[in-house]
N, C-alpha and C positions, 0 to 999 in steps of 0.2 A: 422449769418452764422456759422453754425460749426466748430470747431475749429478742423484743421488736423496735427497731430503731426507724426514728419518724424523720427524716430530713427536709427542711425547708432552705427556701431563696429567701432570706433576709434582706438581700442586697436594694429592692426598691423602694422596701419599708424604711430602708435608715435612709435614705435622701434628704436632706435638708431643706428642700423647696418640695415639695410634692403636689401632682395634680393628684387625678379621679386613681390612676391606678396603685400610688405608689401611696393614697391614703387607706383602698382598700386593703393593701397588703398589709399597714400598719396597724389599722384597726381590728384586722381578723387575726394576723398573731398577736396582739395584745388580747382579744376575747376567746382564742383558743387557749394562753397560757393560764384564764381562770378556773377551764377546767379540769379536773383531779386525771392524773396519770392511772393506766392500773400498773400495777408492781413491774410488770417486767416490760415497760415501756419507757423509754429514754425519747427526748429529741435536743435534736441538734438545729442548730438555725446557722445557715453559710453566710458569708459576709467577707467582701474582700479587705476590710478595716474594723476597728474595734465597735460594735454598737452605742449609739448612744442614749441617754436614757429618752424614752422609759424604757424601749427593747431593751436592753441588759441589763433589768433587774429579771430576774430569773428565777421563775419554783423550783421547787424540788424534781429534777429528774430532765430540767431542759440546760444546755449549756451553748455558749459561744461556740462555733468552728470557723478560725479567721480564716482564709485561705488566701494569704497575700500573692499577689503577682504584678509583673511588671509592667505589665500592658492592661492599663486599666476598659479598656474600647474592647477587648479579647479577653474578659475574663468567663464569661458564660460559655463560649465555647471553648476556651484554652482550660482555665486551671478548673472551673466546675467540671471539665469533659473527664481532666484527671482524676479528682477525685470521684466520681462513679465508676472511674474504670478501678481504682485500687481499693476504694473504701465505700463501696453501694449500700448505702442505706435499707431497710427492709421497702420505707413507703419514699417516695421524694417527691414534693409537692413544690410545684414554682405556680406562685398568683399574679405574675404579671405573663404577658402573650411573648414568651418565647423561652426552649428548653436546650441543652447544651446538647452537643452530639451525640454524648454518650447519656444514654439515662439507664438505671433497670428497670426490666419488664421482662422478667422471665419466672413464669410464673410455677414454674418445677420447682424454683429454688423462693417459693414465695416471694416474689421482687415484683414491685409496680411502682408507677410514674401518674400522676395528677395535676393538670394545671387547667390554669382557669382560662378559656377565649372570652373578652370581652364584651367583643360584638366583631362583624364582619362588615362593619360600613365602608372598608375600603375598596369593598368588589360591588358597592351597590349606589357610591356615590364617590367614583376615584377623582375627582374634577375635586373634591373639598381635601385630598390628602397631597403633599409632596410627594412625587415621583421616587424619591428613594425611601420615606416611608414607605410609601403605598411596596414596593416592592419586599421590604422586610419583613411586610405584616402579612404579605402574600405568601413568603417562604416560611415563618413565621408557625400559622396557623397551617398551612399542610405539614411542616413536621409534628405539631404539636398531634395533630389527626392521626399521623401515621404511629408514632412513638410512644402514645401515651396511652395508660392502661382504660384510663377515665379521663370525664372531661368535666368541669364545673364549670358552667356561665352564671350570668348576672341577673335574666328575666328570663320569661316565658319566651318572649319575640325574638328573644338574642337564639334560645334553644330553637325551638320552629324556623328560623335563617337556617340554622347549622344542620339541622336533617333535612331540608329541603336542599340546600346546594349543596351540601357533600355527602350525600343519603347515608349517612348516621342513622341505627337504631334507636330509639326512644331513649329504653335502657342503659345507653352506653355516656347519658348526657345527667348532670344532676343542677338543678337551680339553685343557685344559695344567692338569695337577693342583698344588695346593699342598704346601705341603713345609715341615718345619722350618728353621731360621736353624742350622747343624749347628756354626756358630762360637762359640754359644754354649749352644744346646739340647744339651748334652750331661752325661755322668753328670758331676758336679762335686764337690771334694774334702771330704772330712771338714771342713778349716777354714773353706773357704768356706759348707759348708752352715751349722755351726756359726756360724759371723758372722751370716748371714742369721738365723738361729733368736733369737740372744741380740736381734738388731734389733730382732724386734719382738716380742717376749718370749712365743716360742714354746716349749713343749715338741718331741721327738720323735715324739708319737704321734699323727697327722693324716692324715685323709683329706682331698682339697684338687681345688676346682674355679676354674677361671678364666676369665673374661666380660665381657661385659658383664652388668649387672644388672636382665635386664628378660624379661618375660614371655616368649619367646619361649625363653626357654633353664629353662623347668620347674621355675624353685628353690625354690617352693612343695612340690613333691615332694621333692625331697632334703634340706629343714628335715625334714618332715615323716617320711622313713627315718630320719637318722639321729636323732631326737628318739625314736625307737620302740627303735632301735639301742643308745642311751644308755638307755633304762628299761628292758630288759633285759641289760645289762650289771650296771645298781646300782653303788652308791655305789663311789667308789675307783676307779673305771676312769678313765682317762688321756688316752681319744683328744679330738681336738677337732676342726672341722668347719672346713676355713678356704678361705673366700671371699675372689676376688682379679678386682678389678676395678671401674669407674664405674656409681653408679646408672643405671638405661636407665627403657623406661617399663614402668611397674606396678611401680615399685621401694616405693610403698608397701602395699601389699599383701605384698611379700616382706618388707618388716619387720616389721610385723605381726605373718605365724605366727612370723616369727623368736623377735619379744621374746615370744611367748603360750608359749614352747616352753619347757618343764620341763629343757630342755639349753643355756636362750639363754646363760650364762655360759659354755660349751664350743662356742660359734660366734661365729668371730672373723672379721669382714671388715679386711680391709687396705688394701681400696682400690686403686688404679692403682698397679702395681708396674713397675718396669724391668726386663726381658728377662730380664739375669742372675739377681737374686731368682727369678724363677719359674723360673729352669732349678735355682737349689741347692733349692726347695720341692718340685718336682716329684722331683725326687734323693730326698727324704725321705719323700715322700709313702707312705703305706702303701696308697692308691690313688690315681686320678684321679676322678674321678668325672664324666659328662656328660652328663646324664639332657633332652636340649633335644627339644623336638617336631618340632623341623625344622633342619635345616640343608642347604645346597648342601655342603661339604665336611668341616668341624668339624676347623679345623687347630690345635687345642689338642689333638688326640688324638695325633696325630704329634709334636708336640712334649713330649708327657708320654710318648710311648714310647720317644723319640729318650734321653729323661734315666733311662731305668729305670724308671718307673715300670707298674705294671699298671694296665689299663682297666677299669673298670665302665661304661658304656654304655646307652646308649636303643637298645630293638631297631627303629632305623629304616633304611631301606635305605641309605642314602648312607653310614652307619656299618658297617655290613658291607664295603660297595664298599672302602673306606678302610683299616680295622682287622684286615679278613678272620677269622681265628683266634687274632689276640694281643688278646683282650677277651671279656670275660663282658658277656652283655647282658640288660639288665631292661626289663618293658614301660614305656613313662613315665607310665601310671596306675597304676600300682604299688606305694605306697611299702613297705608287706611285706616284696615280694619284694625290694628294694635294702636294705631292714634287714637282711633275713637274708642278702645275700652280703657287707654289709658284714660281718658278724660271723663269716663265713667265711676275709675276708680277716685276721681276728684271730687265728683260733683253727687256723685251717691254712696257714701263711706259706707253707709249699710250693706250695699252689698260684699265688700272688703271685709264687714266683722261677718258675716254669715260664712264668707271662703274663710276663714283666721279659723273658725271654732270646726268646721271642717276638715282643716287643716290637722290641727291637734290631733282628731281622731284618726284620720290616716295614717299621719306618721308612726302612731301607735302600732299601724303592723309589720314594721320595720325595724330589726333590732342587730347589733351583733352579738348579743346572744346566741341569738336562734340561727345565725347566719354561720356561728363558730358550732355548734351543736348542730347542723347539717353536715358541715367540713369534716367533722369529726367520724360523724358514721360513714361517709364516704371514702377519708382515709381508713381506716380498720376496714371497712366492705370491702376493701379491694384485695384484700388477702386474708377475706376468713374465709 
C-alpha cells in the first residue's frame, strides 16, 4: 500500500509565549497525535529548531523535521518553500493564516495543501489592525484561497464571511471549532487559587479579562465601565479590574485612559500568565469580561466557562455562535451598559451562579477531541 505522508507547520505551536493562534496550533497537534495512524501513514511536523516538550514526545509513526535556516523572518517562505519544492508531503497542513510559496496541490499525483483562515476581521474592521498586519493578512488569506486544496476555519461566522467575500463554495470550507485545554481550564481548588492570589498580591474581588493588549480587543471600553463602576460603588469597595496578557498594538493608548482613570490604582495588569494561573483567576473571577469588536471565535470564553466563571460579553455574532445562553451581552460602545451589569454581577451573585452552571454546560460542546477528529477526516478527505 502506498505510503501517505502528513506534513504539518509545527513552527507556531512550539512558540514560547503564544496567543489565540499559536495555542490552537498546540492544542490540535497535541490532540491529533492521540489518534492511532493507519499502517501506511507517517507524519512529520516542520519546525525551524528542536521541539520542545510536550510537542516532541512523539507516537509511533510521527517524527521531528527540523528545518534550520538562517533567516529566521523568511523561513515560511524561504526554506518551507524549499522543502515542498524537493520533499512534498502527500497532505501539508499549516494552522496558522499564512502558507509558503510553494505548497502541493496537485491532485494527479495525490498532493493537497490545508490551512486554517481564522477570521477576516481585517477587511471588516481594518481601523483595529496595523497597517503592515492588516496588509499581511490581506496577502495572506488570498494566497491561502488561491493555493490551497481546503480550507478549515474556526466557526460558522468566520465560514459565512469567507463565502460571502470571496464567493467560496460551501463544500470547499470545513469548521473545526476551538475548545478549552480541559486538563487544565478547569474549576481549580481553594489552595491553588489562593497561591495564585497571594502571587501576585491579589484580593478576591476581581473581574478579569485576558488577551492580548491591543485595539482590537476594546480595552478602552472596559477601563472606561469599570472606572464608571468603581465611582459609583465609592470609597471602600473591593473589586479590581485585572488584566492578563502582552502589550499588542495601540497598547499606548490603553494606558493612557488606564492611568487617567480615577480606579487606575484598582487596575492591575499581570502580564503573560501560564495556562494554570488563568484557569485559578478565571475560578475566582467574579466575571470574565470580553468586550473585543471582532473576533473569528474568542476561545477565552470557553475557557473562562470551562473554570466557572460567568460571561459578560460583546453583542457580536461569533459570540452568541459560541457562548449561546451562558453569557450576558453588552454593546462594545457601551461602557454604561457593562458598568451597570458589572454592578449587577455584585449586587445579585444569583444571577452569576445561574451563568457559572450554564457555563459548565456549554463548554461541554467544545473539545479538542472532536476538533482533532474533524482535522483528521478532512486531512485524508482531501486525497481519497
Amino acid at each position: 500500500m502506498e505510503e501517505t505522508i502528513f506534513g504539518i507547520d509545527a513552527s507556531s505551536a512550539n512558540k514560547p509565549q503564544k496567543s489565540g493562534v499559536e495555542w490552537y496550533a498546540h492544542h490540535l497537534i497535541e490532540s491529533l497525535k492521540k489518534q492511532a495512524l493507519s499502517e501506511n501513514e507517517r507524519v512529520f511536523l516542520y519546525a525551524p529548531s528542536l521541539l520542545e516538550e510536550p510537542l516532541s514526545e512523539l507516537p509511533l509513526g510521527w517524527e521531528q523535521k527540523i528545518l534550520r535556516w538562517a533567516l529566521p523572518k523568511a523561513w515560511m517562505q524561504g526554506r518551507m518553500s524549499w522543502e515542498m519544492k524537493k520533499r512534498p508531503p502527500t497532505v501539508f497542513f499549516v494552522p496558522a493564516q499564512g502558507l509558503p510559496r510553494i505548497v502541493p496541490n496537485d491532485r494527479t499525483k495525490k498532493q493537497a495543501t490545508v490551512t486554517t483562515i481564522h477570521d477576516i476581521g481585517f477587511l471588516h474592521r481594518p481601523d483595529i489592525y496595523p497597517a503592515k498586519d492588516r496588509k499581511r493578512l490581506v496577502s495572506a488569506t488570498n494566497q491561502a484561497i488561491k493555493k490551497a486544496t481546503h480550507l478549515l476555519t474556526v466557526s460558522e461566522f468566520t465560514k459565512k464571511e469567507l463565502m460571502e467575500r470571496y464567493q467560496l463554495p460551501t463544500e470547499r470550507i470545513s469548521v473545526t471549532h476551538l475548545a478549552a485545554n480541559t486538563d487544565v481550564f478547569k474549576p481549580r481548588s481553594e489552595k491553588e487559587v489562593k497561591e495564585v492570589l497571594d502571587a501576585h498580591r491579589l484580593g478576591p474581588h476581581f473581574f478579569l479579562w485576558v488577551g492580548r493588549l491591543d485595539k482590537k480587543k476594546n480595552l478602552e471600553l472596559l477601563l472606561n465601565a469599570f472606572t464608571q463602576f468603581k465611582e459609583h460603588q465609592g470609597m471602600g469597595d473591593p473589586f479590581e479590574l485585572v488584566l492578563v496578557g502582552s502589550p499588542g498594538f495601540g497598547y499606548g493608548n490603553i494606558k493612557r485612559v488606564w492611568q487617567s482613570s480615577s480606579a487606575a490604582r484598582q487596575i492591575r495588569h499581570l502580564g503573560y500568565l501560564p495556562e494554570n494561573e488563568l484557569a485559578a483567576l478565571m475560578t475566582q473571577a467574579r466575571a470574565f469580561l470580553f468586550p473585543s469588536w471582532y473576533e473569528g471565535f474568542g476561545i477565552p470564553n470557553v475557557e473562562a466557562m470551562a473554570c466557572g466563571a460567568p460571561l459578560l460579553i460583546s453583542d457580536i455574532p461569533v459570540h452568541h455562535e459560541v457562548a449561546g445562553d451562558a453569557a450576558w451581552y453588552a454593546s462594545p460602545n457601551d461602557p454604561s451598559a457593562w458598568a451597570r451589569m458589572m454592578k449587577k454581577f455584585v449586587d445579585e451573585p444569583a444571577y452569576g451562579d445561574q451563568l457559572r452552571e450554564k457555563g459548565f454546560e456549554q463548554a461541554k460542546n467544545y473539545s479538542w477531541e472532536k476538533t482533532a477528529q474533524k482535522t483528521w477526516e478532512v486531512l485524508r478527505g482531501v486525497i481519497g
